[in-house]
MARFISE-45031 format. One record per residue: x, y, z of N, C-alpha, C, O in turn; residue in one letter. Coordinates in steps of 0.1 Angstrom, whole numbers. Example, Ala and Ser with C-alpha at 12.3 -4.5 7.8 and 13.67 -1.06 7.14 Angstrom:
MARFISE-45031
- n_east, n_north, n_up, ca_east, ca_north, ca_up, c_east, c_north, c_up, o_east, o_north, o_up, r
- 132, -57, 78, 123, -45, 78, 132, -33, 78, 142, -33, 85, a
- 128, -22, 71, 137, -11, 71, 129, 0, 79, 134, 11, 80, s
***
This chain:
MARFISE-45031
- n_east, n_north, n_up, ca_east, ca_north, ca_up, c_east, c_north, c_up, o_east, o_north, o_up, r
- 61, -203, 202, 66, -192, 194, 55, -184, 188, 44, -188, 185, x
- 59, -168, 188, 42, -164, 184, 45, -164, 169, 55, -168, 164, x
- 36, -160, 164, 36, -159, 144, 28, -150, 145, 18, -151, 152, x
- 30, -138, 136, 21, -128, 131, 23, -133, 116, 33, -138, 111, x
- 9, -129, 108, 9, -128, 98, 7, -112, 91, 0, -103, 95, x
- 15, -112, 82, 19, -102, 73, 12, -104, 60, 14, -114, 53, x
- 1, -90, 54, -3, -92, 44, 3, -79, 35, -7, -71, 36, x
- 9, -74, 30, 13, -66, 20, 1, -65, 10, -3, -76, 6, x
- -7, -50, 5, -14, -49, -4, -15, -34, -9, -11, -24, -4, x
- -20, -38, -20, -22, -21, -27, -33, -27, -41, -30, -34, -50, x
- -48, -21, -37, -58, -16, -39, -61, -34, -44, -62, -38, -56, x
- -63, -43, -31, -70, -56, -37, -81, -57, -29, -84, -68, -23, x
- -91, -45, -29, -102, -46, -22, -112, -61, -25, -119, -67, -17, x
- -111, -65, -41, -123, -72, -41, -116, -86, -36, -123, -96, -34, x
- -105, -88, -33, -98, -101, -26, -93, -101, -13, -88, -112, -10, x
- -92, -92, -4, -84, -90, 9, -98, -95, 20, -96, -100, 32, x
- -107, -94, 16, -116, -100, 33, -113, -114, 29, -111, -122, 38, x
- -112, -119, 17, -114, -138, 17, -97, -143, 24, -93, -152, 31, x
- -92, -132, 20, -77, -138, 27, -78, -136, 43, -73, -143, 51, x
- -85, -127, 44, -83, -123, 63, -90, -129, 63, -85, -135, 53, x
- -104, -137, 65, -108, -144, 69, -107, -157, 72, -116, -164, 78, x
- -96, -160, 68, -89, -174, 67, -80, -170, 76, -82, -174, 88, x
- -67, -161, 72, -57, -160, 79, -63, -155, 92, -57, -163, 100, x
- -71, -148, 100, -72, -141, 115, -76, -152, 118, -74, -154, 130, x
- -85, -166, 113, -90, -176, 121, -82, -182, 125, -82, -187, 137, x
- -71, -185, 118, -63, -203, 119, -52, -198, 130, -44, -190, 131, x
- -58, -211, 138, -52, -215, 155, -41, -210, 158, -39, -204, 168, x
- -29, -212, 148, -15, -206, 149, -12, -194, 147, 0, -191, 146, x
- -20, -185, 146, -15, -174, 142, -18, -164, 149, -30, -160, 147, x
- -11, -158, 159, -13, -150, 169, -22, -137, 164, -33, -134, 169, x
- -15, -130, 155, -21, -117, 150, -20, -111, 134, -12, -118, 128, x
- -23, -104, 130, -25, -101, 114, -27, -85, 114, -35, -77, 117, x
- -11, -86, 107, -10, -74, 103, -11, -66, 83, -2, -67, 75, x
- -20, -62, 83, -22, -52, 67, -16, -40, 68, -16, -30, 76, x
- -8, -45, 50, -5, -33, 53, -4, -22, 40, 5, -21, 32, x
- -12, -17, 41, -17, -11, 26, -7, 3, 21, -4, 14, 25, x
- -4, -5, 12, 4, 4, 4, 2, 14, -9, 1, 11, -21, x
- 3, 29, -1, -8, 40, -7, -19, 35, -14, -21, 40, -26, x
- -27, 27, -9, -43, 20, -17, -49, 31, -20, -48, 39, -10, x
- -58, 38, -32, -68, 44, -32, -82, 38, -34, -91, 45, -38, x
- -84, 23, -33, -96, 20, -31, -99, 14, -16, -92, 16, -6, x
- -111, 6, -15, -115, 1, 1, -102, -1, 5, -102, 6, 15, x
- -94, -5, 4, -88, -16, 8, -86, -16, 23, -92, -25, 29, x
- -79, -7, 31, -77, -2, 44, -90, -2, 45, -91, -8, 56, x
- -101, 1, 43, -112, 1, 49, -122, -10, 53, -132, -8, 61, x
- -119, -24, 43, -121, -31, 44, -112, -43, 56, -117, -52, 64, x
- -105, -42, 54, -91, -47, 60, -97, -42, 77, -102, -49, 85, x
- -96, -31, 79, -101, -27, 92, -114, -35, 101, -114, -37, 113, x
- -124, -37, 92, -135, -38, 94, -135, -55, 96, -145, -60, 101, x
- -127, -62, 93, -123, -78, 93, -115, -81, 109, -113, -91, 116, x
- -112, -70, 112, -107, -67, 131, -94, -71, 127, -89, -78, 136, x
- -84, -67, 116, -71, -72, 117, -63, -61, 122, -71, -53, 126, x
- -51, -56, 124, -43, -45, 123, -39, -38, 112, -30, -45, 106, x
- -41, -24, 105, -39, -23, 96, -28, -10, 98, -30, -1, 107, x
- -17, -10, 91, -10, 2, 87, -11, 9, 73, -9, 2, 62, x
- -12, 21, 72, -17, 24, 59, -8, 36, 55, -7, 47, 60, x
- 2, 29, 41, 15, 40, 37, 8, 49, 34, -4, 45, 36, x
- 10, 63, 30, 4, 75, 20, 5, 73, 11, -2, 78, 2, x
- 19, 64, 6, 18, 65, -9, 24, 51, -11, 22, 45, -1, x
- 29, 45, -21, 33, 34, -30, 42, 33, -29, 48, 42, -34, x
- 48, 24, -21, 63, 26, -19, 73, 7, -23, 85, 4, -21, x
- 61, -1, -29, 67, -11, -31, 66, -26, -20, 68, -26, -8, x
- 60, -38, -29, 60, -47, -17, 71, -47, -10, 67, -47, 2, x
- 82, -47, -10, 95, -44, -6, 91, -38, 15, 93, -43, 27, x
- 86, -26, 10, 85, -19, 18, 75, -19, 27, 76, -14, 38, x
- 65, -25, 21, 54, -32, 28, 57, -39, 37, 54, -37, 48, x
- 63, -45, 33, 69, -63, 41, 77, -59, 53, 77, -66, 64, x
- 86, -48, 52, 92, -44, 60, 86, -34, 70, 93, -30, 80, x
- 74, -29, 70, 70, -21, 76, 58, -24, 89, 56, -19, 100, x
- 51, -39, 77, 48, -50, 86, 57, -53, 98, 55, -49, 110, x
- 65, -58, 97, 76, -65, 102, 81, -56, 114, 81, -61, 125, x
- 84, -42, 113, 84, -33, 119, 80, -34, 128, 89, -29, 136, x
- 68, -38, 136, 56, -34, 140, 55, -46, 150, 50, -46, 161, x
- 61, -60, 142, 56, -69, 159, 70, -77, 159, 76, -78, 148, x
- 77, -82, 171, 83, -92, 176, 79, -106, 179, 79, -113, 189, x
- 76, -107, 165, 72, -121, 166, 81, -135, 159, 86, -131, 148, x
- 83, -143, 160, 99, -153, 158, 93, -166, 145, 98, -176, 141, x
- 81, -159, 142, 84, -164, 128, 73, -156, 119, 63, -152, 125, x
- 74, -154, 111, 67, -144, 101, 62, -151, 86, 70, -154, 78, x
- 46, -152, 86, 37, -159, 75, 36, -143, 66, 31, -133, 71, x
- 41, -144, 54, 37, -137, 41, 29, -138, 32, 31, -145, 23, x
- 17, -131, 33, 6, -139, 25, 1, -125, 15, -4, -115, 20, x
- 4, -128, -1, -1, -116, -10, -17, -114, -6, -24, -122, 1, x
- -22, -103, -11, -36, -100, -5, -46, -103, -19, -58, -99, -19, x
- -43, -109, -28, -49, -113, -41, -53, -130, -40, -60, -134, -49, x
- -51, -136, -33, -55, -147, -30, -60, -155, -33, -67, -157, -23, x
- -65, -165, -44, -75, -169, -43, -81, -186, -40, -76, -196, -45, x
- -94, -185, -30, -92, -199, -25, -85, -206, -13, -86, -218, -10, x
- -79, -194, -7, -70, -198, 3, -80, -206, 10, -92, -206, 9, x
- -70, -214, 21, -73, -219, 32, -67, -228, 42, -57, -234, 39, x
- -72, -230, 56, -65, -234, 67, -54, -243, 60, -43, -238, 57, x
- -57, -257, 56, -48, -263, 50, -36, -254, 48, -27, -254, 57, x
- -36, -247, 35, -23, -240, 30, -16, -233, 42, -4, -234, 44, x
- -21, -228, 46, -14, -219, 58, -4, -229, 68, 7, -225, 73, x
- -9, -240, 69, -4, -250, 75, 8, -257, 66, 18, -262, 68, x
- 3, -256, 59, 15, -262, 53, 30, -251, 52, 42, -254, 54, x
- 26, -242, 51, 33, -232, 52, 40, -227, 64, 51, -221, 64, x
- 35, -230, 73, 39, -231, 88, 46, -246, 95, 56, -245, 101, x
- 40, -258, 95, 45, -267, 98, 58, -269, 97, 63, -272, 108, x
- 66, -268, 84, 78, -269, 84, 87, -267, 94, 95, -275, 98, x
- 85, -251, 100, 95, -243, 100, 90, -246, 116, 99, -248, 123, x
- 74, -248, 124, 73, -248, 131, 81, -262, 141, 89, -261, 150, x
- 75, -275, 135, 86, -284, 136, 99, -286, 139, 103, -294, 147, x
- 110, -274, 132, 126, -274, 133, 130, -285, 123, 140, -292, 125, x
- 119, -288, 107, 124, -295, 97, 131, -284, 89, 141, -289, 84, x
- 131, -268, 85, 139, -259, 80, 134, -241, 87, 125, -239, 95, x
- 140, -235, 83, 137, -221, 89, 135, -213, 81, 140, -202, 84, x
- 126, -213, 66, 117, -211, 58, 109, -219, 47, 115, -228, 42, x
- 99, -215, 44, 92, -223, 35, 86, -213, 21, 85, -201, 20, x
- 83, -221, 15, 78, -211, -1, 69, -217, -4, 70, -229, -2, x
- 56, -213, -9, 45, -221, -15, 42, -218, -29, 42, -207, -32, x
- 40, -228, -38, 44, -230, -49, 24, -235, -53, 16, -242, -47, x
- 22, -229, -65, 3, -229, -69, 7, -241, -73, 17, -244, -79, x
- 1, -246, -72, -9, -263, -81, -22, -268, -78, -28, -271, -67, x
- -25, -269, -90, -40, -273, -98, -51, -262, -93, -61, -266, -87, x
- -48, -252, -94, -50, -239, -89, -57, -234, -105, -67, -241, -110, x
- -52, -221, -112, -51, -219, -128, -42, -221, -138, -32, -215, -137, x
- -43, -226, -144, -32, -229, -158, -21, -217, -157, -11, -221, -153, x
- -21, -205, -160, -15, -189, -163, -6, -191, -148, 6, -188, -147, x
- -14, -194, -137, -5, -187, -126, 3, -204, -121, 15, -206, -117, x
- -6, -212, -121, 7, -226, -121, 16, -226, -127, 25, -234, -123, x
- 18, -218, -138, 27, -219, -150, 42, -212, -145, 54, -216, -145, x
- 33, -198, -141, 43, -192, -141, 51, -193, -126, 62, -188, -124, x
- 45, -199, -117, 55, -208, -107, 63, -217, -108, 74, -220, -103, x
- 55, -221, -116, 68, -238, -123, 78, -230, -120, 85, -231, -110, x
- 79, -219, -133, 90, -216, -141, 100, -206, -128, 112, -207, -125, x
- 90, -199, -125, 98, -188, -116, 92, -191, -98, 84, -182, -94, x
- 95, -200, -90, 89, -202, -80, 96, -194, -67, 93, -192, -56, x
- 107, -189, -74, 110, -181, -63, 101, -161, -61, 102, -152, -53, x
- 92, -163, -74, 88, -151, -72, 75, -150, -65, 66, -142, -67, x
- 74, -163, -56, 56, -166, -48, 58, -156, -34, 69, -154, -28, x
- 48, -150, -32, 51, -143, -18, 41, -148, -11, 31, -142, -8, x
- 44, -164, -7, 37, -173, 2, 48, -178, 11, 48, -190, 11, x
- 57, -172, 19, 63, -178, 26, 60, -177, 43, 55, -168, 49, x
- 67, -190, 49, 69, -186, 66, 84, -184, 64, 91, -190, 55, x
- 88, -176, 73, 102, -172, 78, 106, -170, 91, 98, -164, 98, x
- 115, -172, 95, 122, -167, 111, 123, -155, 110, 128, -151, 99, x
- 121, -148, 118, 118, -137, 121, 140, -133, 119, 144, -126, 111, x
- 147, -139, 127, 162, -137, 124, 168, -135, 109, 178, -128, 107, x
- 160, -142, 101, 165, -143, 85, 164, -133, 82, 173, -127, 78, x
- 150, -127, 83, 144, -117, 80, 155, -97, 80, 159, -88, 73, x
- 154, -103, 94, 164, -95, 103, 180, -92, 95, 187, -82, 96, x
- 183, -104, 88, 196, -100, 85, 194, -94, 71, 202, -85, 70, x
- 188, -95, 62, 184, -86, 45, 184, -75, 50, 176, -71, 58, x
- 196, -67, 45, 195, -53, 42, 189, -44, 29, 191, -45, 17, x
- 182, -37, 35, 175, -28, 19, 164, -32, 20, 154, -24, 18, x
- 163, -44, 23, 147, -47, 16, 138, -38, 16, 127, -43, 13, x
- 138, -25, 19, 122, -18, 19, 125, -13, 1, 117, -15, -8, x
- 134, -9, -1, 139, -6, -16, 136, -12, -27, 135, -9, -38, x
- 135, -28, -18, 135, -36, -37, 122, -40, -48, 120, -46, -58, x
- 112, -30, -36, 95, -32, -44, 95, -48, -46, 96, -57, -39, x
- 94, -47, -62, 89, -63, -66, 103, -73, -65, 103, -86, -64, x
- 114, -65, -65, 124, -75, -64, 120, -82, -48, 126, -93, -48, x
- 116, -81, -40, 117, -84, -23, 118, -100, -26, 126, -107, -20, x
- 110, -105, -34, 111, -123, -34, 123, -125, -39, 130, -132, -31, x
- 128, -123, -47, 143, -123, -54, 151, -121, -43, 159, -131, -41, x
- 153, -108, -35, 160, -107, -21, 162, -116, -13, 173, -119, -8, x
- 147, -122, -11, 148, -132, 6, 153, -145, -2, 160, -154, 4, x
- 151, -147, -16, 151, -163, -22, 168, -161, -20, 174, -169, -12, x
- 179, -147, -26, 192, -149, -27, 198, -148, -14, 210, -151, -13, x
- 193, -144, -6, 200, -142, 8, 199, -154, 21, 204, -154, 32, x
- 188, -166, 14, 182, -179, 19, 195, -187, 9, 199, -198, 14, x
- 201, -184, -3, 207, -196, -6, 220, -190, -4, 230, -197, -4, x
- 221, -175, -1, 240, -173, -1, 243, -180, 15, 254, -184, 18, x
- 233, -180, 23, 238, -184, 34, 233, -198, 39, 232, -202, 50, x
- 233, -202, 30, 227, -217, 29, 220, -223, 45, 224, -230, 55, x
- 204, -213, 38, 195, -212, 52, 187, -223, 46, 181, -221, 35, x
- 185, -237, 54, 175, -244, 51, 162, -242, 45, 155, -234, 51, x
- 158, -247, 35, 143, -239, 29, 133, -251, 23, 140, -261, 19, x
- 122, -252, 23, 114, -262, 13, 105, -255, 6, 101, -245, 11, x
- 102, -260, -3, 90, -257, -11, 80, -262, -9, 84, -274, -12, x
- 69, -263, -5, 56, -265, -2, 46, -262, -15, 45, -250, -19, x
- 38, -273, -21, 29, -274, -28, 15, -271, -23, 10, -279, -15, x
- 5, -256, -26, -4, -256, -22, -12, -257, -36, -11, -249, -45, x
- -17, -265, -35, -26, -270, -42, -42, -261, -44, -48, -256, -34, x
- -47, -261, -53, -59, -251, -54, -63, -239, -54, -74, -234, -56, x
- -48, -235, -51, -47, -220, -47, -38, -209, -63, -29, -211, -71, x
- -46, -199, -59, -41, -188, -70, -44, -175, -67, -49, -170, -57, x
- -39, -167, -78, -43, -151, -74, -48, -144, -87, -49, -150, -98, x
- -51, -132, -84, -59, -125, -98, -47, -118, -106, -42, -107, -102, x
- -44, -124, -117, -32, -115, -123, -36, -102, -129, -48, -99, -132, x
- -27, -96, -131, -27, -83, -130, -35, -77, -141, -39, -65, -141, x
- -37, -84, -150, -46, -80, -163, -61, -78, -156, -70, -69, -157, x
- -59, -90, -148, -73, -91, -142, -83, -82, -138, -94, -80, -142, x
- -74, -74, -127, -77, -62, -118, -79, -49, -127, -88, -41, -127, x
- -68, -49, -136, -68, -36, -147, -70, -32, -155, -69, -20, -159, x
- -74, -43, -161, -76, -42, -178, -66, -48, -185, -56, -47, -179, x
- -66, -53, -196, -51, -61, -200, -40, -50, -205, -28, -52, -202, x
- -43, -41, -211, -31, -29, -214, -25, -26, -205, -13, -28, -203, x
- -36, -16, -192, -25, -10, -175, -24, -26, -171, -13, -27, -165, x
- -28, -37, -171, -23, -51, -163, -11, -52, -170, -1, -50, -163, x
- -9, -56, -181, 0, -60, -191, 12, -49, -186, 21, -54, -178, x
- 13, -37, -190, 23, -22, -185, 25, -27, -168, 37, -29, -165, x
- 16, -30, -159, 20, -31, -147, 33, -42, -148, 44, -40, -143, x
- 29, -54, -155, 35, -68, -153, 48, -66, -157, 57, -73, -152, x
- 51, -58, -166, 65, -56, -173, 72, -48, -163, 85, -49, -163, x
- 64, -39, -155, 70, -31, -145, 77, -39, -134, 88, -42, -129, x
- 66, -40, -132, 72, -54, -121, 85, -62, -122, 93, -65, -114, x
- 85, -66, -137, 95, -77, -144, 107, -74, -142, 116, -81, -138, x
- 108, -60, -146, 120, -49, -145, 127, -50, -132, 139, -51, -129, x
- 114, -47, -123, 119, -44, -109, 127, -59, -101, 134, -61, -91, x
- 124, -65, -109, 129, -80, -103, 142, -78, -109, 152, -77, -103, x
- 142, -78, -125, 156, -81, -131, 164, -70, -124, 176, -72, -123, x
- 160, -59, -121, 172, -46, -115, 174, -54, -100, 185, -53, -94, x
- 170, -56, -99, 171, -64, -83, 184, -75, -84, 194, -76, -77, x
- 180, -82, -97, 188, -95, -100, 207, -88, -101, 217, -91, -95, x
- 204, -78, -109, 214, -72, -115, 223, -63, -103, 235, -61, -104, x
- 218, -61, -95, 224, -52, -81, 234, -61, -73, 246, -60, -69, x
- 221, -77, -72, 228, -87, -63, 242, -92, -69, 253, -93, -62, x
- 240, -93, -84, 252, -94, -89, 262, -85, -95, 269, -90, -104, x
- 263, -73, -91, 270, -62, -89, 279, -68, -75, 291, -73, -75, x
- 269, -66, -64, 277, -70, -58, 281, -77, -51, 288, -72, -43, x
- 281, -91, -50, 283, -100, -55, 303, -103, -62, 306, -114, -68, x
***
């Protein structure tokens, strides 16, 4: 079966080569697709220069749409999601993340941070459906309608559309692994204003499903 991986980003220049460098090596994974969403720093230019495939929005249109535009782009029958803030990744995780589904033990997986950072293990515990570390069948994928629309809601999307149709799933513990929160990158005021934005875009997401519903 082939696997492309899908990296969704917008402006994570100082973390996107440590992720492709991991993700374009490891054995399973046919090809690597970025896909920069209206970035105005390296990022596409970095991304390029790592020999992956990159597509580059003009403007900000949401991981949502990212994901979908990736996706777009190859026919491949299972699909690795990997955020472009990463930190620490490696072969291991990827595998873990793939084995599952590669096997025929379920037909998605989620990866969940441990012993990683305090802040970002945390907030997996609590909310583990909001990790955008998954493998998926490329079919599952296929059946979510909207998804370019739901920006940060998209993990909320694939988590409710994996249990309304009661699509086999596991959680996968990747251990050691984390990402740069959003204070990080921006300063804690625009990080903090980002994170609430985000929060919103998830709970409007929540609120639609159960509209209709």
């Amino acid at each position: 079966m082939k696997i492309t991986a899908i990296v969704p980003a917008y402006n994570e220049e100082k973390t996107i080569k440590g992720v492709l460098t991991v993700t374009k090596n490891h054995h399973l994974i046919d090809d690597v697709i970025v896909v920069s969403d209206g970035s105005t720093d390296n990022t596409a230019i970095i991304a390029t220069q790592t020999g992956v495939q990159v597509i580059e929005l003009s403007e900000n249109k949401g991981k949502g749409a990212a994901m979908q535009a990736g996706v777009d782009q190859t026919v491949a029958d299972i699909i690795l999601f990997l955020d472009a803030d990463l930190l620490g990744l490696k072969i291991e995780h990827i595998d873990k993340l793939l084995n599952p589904v590669l096997n025929g033990e379920v037909e998605t997986t989620i990866g969940v941070f441990s012993d990683g950072r305090k802040l970002t293990d945390l907030a997996q515990r609590i909310a583990p459906f909001l990790s955008g570390q998954r493998a998926v069948k490329r079919d599952i994928f296929d059946g979510i309608t909207d998804l370019d629309i739901t920006r940060f809601g998209v993990e909320v999307a694939l988590t409710q559309y994996i249990k309304d149709n009661n699509i086999s799933s596991k959680e996968v513990i990747l251990e050691d692994l984390s990402h740069m929160m959003k204070e990080e990158k921006l300063g804690f005021l625009k990080g903090f204003t980002a994170r609430l934005k985000m929060y919103w875009e998830i709970l409007r997401n929540l609120s639609i499903k159960k509209k209709v519903r």
